[in-house]
Biopython code that builds the backbone (N, CA, C, O; Angstrom):
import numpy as np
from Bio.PDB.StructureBuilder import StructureBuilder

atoms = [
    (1, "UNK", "N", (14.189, 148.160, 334.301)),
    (1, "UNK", "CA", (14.434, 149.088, 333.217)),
    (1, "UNK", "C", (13.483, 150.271, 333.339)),
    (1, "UNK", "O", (12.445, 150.063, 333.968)),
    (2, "UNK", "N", (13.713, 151.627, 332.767)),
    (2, "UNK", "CA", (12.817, 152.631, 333.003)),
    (2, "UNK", "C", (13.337, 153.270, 331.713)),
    (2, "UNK", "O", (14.407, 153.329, 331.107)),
    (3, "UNK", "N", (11.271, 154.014, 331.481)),
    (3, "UNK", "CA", (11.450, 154.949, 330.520)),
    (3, "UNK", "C", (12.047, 155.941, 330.554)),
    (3, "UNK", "O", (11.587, 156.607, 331.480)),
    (4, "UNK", "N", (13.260, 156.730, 329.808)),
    (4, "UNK", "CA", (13.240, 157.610, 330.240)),
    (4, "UNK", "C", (14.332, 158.548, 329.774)),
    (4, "UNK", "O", (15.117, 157.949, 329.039)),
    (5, "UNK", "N", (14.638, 159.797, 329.953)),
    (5, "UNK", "CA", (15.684, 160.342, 328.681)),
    (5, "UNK", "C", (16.963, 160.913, 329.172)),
    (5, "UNK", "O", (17.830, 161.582, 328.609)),
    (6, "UNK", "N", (16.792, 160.307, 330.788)),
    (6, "UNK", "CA", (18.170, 160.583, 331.716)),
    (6, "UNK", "C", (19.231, 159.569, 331.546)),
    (6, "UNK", "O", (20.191, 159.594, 332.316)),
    (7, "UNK", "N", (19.156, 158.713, 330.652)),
    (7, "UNK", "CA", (20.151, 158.133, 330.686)),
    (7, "UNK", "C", (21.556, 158.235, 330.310)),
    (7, "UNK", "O", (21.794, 158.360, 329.108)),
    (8, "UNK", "N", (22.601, 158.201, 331.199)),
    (8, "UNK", "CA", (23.955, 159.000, 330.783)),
    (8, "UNK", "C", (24.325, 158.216, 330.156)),
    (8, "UNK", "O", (23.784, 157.114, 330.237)),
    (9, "UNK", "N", (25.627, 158.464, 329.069)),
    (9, "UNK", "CA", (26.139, 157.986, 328.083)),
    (9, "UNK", "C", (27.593, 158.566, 327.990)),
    (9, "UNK", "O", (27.931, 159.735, 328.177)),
    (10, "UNK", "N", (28.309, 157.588, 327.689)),
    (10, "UNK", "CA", (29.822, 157.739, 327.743)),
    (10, "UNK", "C", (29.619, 158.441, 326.039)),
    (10, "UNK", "O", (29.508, 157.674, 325.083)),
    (11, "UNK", "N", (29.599, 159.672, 325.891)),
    (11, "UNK", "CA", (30.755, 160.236, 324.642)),
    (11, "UNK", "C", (32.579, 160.899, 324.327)),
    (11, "UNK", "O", (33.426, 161.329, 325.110)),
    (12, "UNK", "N", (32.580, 160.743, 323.149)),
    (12, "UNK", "CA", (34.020, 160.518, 322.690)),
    (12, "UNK", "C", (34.228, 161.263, 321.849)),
    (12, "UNK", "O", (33.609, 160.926, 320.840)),
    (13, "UNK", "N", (35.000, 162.458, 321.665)),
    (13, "UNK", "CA", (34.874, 162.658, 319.954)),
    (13, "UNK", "C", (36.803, 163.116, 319.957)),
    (13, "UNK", "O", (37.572, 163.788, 320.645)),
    (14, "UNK", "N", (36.869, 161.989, 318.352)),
    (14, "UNK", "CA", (37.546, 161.610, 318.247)),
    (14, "UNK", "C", (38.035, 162.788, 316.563)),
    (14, "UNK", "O", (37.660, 162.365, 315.470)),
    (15, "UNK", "N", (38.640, 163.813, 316.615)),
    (15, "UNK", "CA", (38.617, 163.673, 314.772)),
    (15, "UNK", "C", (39.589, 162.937, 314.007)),
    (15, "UNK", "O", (39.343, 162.812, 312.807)),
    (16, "UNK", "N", (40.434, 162.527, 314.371)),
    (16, "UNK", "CA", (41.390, 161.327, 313.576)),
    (16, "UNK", "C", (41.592, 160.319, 314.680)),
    (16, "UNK", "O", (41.842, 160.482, 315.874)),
    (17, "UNK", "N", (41.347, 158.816, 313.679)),
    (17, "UNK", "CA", (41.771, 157.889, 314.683)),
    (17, "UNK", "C", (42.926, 157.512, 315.221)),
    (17, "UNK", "O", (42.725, 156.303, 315.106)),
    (18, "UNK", "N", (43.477, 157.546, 315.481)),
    (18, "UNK", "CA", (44.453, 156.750, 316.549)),
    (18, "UNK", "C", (44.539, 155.263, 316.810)),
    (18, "UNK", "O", (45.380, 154.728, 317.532)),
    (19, "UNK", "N", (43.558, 154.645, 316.129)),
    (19, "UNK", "CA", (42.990, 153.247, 317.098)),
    (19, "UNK", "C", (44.493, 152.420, 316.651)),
    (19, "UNK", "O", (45.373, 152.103, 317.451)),
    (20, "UNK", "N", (44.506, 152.220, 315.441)),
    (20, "UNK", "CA", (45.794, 151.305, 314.372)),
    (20, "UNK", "C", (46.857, 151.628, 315.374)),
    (20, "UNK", "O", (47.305, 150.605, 315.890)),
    (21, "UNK", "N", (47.444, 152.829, 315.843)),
    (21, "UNK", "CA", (48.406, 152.861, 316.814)),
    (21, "UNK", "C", (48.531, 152.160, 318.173)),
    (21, "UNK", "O", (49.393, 151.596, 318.847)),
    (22, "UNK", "N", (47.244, 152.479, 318.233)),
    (22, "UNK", "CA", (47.305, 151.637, 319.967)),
    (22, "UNK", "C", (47.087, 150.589, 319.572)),
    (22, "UNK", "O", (47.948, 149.971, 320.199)),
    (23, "UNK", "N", (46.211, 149.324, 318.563)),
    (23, "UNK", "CA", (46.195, 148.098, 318.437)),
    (23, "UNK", "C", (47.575, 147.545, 318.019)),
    (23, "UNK", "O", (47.606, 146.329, 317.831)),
    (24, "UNK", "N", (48.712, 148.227, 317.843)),
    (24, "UNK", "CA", (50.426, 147.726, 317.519)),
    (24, "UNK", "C", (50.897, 147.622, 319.332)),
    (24, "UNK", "O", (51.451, 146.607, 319.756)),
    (25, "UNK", "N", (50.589, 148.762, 320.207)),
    (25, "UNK", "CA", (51.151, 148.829, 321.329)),
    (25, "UNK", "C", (50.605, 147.811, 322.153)),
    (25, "UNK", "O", (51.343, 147.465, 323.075)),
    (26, "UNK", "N", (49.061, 147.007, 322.029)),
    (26, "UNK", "CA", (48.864, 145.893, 322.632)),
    (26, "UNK", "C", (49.701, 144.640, 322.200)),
    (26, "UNK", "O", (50.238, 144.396, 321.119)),
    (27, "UNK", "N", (49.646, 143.774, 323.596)),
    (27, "UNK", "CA", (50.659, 142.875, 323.859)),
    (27, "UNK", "C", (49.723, 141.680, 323.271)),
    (27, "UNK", "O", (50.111, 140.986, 322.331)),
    (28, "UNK", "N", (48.717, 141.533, 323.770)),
    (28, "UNK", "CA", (47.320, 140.552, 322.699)),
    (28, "UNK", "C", (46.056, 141.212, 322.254)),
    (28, "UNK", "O", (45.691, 142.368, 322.465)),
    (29, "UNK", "N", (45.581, 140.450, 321.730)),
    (29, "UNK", "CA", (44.054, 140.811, 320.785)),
    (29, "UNK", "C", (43.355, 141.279, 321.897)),
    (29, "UNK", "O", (43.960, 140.794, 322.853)),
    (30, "UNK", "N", (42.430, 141.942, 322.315)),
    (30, "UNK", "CA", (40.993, 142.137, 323.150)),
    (30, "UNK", "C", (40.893, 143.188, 322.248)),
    (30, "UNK", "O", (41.658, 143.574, 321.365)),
    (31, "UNK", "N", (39.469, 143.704, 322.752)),
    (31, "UNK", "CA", (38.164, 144.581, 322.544)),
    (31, "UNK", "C", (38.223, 145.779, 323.544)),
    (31, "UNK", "O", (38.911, 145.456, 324.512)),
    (32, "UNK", "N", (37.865, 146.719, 323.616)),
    (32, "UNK", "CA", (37.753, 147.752, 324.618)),
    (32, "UNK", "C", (36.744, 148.591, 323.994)),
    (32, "UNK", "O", (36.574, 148.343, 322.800)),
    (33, "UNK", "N", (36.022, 149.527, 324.492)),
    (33, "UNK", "CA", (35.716, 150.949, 324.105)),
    (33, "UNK", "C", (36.622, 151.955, 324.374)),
    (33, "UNK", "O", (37.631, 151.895, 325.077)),
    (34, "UNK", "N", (35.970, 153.300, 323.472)),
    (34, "UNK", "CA", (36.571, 154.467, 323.344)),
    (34, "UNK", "C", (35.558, 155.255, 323.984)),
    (34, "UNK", "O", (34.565, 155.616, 323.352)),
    (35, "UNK", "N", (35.773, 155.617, 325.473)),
    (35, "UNK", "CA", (34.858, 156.030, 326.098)),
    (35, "UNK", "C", (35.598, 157.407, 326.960)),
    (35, "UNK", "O", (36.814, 157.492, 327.134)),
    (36, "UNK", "N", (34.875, 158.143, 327.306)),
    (36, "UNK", "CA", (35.582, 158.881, 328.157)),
    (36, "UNK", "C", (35.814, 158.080, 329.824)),
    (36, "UNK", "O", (36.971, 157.896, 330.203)),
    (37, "UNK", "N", (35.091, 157.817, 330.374)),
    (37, "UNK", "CA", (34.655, 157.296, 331.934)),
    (37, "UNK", "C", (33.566, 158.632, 332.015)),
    (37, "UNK", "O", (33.220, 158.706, 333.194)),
    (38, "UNK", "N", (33.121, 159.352, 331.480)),
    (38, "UNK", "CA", (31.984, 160.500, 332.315)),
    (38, "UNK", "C", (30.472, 160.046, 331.260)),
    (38, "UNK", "O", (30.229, 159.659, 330.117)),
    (39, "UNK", "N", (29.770, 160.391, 332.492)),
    (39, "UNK", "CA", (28.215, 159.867, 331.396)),
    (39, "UNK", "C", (27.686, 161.407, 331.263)),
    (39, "UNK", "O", (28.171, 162.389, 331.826)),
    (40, "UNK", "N", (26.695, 161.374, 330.475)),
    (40, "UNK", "CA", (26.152, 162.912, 330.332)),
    (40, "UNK", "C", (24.877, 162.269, 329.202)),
    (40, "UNK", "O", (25.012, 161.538, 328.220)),
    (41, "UNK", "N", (23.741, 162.830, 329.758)),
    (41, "UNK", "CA", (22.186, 162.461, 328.895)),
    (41, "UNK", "C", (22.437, 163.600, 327.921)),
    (41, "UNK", "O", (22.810, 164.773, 327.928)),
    (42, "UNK", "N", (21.996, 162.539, 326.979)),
    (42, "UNK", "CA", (21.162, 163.856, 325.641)),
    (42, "UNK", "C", (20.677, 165.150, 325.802)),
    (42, "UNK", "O", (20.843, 166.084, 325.018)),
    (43, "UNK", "N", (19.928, 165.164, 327.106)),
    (43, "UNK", "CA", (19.331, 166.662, 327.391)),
    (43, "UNK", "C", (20.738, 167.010, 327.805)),
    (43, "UNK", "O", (20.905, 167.532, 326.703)),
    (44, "UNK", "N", (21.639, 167.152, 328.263)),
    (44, "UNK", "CA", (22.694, 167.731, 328.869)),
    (44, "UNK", "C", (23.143, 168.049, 327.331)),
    (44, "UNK", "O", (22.620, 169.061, 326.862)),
    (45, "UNK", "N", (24.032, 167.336, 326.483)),
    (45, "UNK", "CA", (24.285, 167.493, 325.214)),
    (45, "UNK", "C", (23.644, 168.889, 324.803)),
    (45, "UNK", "O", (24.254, 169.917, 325.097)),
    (46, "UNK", "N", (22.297, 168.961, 324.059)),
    (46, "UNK", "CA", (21.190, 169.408, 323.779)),
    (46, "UNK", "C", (20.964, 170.651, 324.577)),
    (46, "UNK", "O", (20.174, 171.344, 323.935)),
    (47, "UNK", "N", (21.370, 171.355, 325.901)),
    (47, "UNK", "CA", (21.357, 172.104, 326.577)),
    (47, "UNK", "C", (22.505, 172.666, 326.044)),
    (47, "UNK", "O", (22.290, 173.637, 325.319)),
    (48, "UNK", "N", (23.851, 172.285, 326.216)),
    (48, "UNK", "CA", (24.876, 172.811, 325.944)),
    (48, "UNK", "C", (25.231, 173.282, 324.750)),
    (48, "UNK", "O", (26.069, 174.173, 324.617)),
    (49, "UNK", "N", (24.375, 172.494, 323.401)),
    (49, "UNK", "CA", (24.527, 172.723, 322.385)),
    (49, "UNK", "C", (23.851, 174.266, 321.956)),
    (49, "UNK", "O", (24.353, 175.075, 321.175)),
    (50, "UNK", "N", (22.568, 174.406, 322.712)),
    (50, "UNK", "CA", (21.860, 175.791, 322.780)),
    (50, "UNK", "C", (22.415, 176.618, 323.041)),
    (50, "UNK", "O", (22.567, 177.551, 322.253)),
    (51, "UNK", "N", (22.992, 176.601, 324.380)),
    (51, "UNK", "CA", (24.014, 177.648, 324.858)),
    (51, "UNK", "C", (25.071, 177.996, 324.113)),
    (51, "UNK", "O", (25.480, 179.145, 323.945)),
    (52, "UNK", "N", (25.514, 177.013, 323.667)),
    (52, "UNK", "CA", (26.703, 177.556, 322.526)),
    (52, "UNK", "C", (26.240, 178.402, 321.392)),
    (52, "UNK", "O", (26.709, 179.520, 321.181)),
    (53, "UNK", "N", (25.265, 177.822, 320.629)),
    (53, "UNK", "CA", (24.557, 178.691, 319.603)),
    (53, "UNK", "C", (23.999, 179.915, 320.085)),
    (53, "UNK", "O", (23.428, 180.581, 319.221)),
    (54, "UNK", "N", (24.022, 180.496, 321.528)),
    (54, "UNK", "CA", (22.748, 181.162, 321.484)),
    (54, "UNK", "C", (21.524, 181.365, 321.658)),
    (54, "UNK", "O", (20.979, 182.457, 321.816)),
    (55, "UNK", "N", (20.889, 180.000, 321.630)),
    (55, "UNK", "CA", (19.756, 180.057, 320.913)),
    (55, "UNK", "C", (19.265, 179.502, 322.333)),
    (55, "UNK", "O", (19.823, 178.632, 323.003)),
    (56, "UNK", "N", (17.800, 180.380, 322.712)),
    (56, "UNK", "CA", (17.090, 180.048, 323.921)),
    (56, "UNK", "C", (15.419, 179.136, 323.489)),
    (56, "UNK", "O", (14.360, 179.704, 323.224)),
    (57, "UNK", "N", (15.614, 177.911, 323.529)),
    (57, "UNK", "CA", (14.558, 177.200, 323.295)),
    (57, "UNK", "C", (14.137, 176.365, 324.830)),
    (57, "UNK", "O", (14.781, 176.231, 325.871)),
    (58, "UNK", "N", (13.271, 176.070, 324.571)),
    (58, "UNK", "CA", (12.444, 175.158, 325.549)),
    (58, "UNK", "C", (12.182, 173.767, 324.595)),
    (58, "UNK", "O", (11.686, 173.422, 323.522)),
    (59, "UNK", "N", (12.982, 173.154, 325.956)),
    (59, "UNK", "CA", (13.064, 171.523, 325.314)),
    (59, "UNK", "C", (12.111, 170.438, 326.511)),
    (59, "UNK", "O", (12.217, 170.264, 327.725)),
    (60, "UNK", "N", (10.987, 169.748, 325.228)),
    (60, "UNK", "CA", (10.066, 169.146, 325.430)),
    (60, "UNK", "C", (10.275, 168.013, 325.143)),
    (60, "UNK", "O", (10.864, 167.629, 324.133)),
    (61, "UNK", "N", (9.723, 167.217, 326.172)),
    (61, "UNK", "CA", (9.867, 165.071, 326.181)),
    (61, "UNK", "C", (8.634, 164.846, 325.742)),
    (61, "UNK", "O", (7.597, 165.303, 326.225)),
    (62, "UNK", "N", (8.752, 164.106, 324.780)),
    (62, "UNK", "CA", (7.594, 163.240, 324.477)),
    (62, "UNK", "C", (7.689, 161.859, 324.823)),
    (62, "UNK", "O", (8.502, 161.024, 324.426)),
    (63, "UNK", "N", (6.756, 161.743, 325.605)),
    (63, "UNK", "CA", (7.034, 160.493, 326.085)),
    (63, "UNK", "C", (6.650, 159.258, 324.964)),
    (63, "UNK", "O", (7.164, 158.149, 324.823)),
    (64, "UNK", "N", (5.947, 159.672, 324.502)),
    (64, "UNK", "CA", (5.640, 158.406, 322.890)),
    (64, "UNK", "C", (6.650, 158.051, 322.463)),
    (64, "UNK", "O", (6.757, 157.139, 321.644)),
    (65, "UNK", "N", (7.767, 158.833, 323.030)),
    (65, "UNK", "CA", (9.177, 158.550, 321.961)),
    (65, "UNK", "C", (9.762, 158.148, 322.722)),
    (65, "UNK", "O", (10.711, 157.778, 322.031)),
    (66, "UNK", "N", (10.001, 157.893, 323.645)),
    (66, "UNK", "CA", (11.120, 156.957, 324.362)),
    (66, "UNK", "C", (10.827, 155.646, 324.465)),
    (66, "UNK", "O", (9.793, 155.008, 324.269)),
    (67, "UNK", "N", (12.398, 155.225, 324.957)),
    (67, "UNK", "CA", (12.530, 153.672, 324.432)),
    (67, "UNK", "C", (11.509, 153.006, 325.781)),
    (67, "UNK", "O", (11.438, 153.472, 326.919)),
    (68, "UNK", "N", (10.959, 152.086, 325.369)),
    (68, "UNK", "CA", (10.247, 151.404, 326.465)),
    (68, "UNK", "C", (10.855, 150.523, 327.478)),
    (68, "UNK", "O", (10.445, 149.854, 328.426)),
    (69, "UNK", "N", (12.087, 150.799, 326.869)),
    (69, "UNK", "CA", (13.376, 150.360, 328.669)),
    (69, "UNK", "C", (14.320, 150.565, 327.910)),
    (69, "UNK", "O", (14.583, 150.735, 326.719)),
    (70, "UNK", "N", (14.891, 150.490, 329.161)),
    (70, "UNK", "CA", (16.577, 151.011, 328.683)),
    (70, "UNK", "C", (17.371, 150.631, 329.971)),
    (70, "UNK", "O", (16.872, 150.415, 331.075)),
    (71, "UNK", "N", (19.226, 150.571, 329.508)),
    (71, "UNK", "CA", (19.672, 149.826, 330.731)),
    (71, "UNK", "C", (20.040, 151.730, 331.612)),
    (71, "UNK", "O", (19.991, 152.810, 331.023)),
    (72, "UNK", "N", (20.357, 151.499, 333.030)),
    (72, "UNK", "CA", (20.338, 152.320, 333.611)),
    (72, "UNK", "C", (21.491, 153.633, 333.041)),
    (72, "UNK", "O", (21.417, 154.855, 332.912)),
    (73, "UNK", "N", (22.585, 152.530, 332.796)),
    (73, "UNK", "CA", (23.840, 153.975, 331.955)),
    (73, "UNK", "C", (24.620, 153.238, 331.312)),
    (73, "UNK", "O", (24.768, 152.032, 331.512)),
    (74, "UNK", "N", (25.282, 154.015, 330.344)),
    (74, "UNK", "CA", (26.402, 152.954, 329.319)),
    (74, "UNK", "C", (27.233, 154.205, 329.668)),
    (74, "UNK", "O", (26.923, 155.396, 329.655)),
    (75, "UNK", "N", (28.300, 153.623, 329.960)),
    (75, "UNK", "CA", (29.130, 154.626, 329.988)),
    (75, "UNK", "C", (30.790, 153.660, 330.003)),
    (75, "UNK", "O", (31.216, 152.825, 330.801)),
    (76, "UNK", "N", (31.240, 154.106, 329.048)),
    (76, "UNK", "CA", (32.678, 152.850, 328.374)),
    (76, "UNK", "C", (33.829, 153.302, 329.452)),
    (76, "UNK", "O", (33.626, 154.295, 330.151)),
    (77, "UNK", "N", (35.000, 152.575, 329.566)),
    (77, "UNK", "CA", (35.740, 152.426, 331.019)),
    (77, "UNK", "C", (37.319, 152.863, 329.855)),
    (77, "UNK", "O", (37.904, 152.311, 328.924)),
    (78, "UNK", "N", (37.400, 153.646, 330.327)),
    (78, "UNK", "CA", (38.539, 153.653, 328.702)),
    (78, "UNK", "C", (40.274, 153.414, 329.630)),
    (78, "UNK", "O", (41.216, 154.103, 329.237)),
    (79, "UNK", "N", (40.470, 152.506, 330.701)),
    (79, "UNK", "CA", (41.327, 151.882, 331.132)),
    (79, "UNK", "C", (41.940, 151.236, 330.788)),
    (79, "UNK", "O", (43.134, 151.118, 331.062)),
    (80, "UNK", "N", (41.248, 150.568, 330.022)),
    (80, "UNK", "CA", (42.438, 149.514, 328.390)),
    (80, "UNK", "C", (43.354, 150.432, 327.797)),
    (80, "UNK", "O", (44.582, 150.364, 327.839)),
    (81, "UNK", "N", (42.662, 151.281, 327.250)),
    (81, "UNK", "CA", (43.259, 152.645, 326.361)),
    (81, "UNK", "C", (44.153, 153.208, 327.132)),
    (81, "UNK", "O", (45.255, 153.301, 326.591)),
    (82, "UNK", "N", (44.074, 153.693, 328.390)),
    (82, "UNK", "CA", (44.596, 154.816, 329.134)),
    (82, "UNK", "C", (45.866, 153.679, 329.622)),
    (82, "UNK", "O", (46.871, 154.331, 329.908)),
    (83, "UNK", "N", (46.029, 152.588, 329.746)),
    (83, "UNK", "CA", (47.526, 151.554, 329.831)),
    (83, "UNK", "C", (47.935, 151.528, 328.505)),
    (83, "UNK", "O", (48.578, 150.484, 328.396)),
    (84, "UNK", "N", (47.914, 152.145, 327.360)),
    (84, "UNK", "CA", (48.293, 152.104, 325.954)),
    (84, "UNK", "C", (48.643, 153.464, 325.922)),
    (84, "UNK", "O", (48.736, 153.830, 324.751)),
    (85, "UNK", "N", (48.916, 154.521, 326.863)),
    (85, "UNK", "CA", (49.188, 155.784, 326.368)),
    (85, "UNK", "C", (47.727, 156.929, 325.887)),
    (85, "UNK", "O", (47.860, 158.150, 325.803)),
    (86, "UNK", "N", (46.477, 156.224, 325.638)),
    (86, "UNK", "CA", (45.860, 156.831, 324.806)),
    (86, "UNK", "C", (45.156, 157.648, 326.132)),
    (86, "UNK", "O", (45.014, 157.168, 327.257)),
    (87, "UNK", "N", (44.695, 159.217, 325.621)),
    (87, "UNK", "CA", (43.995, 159.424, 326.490)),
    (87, "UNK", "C", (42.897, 160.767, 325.874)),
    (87, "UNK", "O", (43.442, 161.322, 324.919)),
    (88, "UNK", "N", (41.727, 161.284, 326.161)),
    (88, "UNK", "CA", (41.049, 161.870, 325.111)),
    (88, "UNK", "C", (41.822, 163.079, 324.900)),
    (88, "UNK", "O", (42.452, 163.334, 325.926)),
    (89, "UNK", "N", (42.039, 163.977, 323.920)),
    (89, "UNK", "CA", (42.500, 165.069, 323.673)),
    (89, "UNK", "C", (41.486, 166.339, 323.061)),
    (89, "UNK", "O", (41.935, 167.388, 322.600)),
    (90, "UNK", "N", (40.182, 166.034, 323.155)),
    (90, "UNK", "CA", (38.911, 166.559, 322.542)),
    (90, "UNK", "C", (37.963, 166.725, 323.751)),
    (90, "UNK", "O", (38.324, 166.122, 324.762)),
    (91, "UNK", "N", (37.077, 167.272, 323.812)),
    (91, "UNK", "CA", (36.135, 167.680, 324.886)),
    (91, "UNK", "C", (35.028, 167.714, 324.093)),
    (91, "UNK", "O", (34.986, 168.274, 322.997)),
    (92, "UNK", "N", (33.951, 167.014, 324.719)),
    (92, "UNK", "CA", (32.893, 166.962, 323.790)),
    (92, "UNK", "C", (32.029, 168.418, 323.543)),
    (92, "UNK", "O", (31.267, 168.645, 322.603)),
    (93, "UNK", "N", (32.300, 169.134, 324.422)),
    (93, "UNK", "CA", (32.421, 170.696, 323.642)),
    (93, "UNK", "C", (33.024, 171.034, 322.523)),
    (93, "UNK", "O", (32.637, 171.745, 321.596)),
    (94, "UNK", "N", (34.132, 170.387, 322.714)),
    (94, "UNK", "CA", (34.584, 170.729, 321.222)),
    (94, "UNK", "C", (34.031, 170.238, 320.111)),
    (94, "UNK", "O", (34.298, 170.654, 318.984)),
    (95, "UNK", "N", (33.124, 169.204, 320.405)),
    (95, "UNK", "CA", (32.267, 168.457, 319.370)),
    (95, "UNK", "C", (31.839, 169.084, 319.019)),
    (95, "UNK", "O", (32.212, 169.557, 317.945)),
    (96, "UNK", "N", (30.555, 169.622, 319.784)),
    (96, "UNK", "CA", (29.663, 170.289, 319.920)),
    (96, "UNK", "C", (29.985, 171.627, 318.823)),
    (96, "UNK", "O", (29.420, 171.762, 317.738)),
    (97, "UNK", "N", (30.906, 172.451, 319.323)),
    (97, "UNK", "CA", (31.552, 173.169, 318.215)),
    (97, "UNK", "C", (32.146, 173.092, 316.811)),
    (97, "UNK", "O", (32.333, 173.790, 315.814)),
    (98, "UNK", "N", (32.325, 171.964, 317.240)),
    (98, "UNK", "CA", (32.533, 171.619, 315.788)),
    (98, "UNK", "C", (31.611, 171.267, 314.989)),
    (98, "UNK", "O", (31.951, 171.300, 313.807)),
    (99, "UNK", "N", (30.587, 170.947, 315.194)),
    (99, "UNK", "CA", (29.194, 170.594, 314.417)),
    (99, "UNK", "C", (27.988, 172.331, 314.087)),
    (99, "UNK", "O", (27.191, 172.654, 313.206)),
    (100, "UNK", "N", (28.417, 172.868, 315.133)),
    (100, "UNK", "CA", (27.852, 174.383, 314.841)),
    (100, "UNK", "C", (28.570, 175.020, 314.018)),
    (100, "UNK", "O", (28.053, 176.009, 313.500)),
    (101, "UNK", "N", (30.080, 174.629, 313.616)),
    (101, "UNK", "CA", (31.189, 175.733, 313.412)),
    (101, "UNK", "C", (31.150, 176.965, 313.224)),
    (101, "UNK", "O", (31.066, 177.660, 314.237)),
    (102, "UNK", "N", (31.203, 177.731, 311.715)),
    (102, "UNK", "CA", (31.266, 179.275, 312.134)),
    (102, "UNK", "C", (29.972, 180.055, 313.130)),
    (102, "UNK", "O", (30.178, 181.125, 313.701)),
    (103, "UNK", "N", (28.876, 179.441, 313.196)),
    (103, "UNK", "CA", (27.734, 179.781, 313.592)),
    (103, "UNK", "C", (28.137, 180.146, 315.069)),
    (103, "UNK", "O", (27.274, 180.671, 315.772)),
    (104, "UNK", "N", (29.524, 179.878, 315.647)),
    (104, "UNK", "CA", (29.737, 179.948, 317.301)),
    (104, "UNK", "C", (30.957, 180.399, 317.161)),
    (104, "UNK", "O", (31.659, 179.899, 316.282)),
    (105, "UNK", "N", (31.733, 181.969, 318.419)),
    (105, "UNK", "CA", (32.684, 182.115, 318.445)),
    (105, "UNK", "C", (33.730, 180.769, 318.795)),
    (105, "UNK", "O", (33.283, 179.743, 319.308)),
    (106, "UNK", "N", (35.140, 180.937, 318.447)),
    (106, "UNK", "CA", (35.710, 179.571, 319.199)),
    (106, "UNK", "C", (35.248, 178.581, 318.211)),
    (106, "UNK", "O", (34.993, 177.600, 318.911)),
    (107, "UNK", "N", (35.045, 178.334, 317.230)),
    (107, "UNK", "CA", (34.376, 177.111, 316.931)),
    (107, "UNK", "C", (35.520, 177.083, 315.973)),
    (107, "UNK", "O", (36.277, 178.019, 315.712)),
    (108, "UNK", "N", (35.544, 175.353, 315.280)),
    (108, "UNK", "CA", (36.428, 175.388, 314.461)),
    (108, "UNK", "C", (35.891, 175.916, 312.878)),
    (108, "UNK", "O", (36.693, 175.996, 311.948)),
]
sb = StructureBuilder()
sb.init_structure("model")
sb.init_model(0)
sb.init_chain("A")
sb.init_seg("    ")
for serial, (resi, resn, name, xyz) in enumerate(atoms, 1):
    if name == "N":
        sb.init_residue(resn, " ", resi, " ")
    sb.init_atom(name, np.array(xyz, "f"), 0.0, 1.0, " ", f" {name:<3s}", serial, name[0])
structure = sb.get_structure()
């Protein structure tokens, strides 16, 4: 395990669920995530989120703050989903925009 703030992460952004639809189109019960398949660290997030705003900061690690292990990447396999029709229709840019909204051209 390593400290550390590179760890990629499967995000999703979803604004209405869908899930109730695709749990009718399965044939039995299982579990899956809602993942994209792409990983991307917080600083990546956090970079992009700047750029969108504008706003030119310098981003600093404190190392006091990170987790004292962590697994190498989580990143969800969304292959269950994607044999159900489902597939993302959002870009986590668009998240991103959507959480800045009027503050960014393009935004919702």
């Amino acid at each position: 395990m390593r400290k550390t703030s590179a760890i990629p992460r499967s995000w999703t952004y979803q604004r209405y669920s869908s899930h109730t639809a695709l749990g009718r189109r399965a044939k039995r019960a299982s579990s899956c995530s809602i993942g994209s398949g792409e990983g991307r660290t917080i600083r990546s997030l956090l970079e992009e989120m700047l750029s969108l705003a504008g706003v030119d900061a310098r981003i600093e690690l404190d190392p006091a703050r990170l987790r004292p292990s962590d697994i190498p990447s989580l990143v969800g396999d969304p292959d269950k989903l994607k044999a159900l029709g489902w597939a993302p229709k959002l870009t986590v840019t668009d998240a991103l925009r959507d959480v800045l909204g009027p503050r960014v051209p393009g935004a919702a």
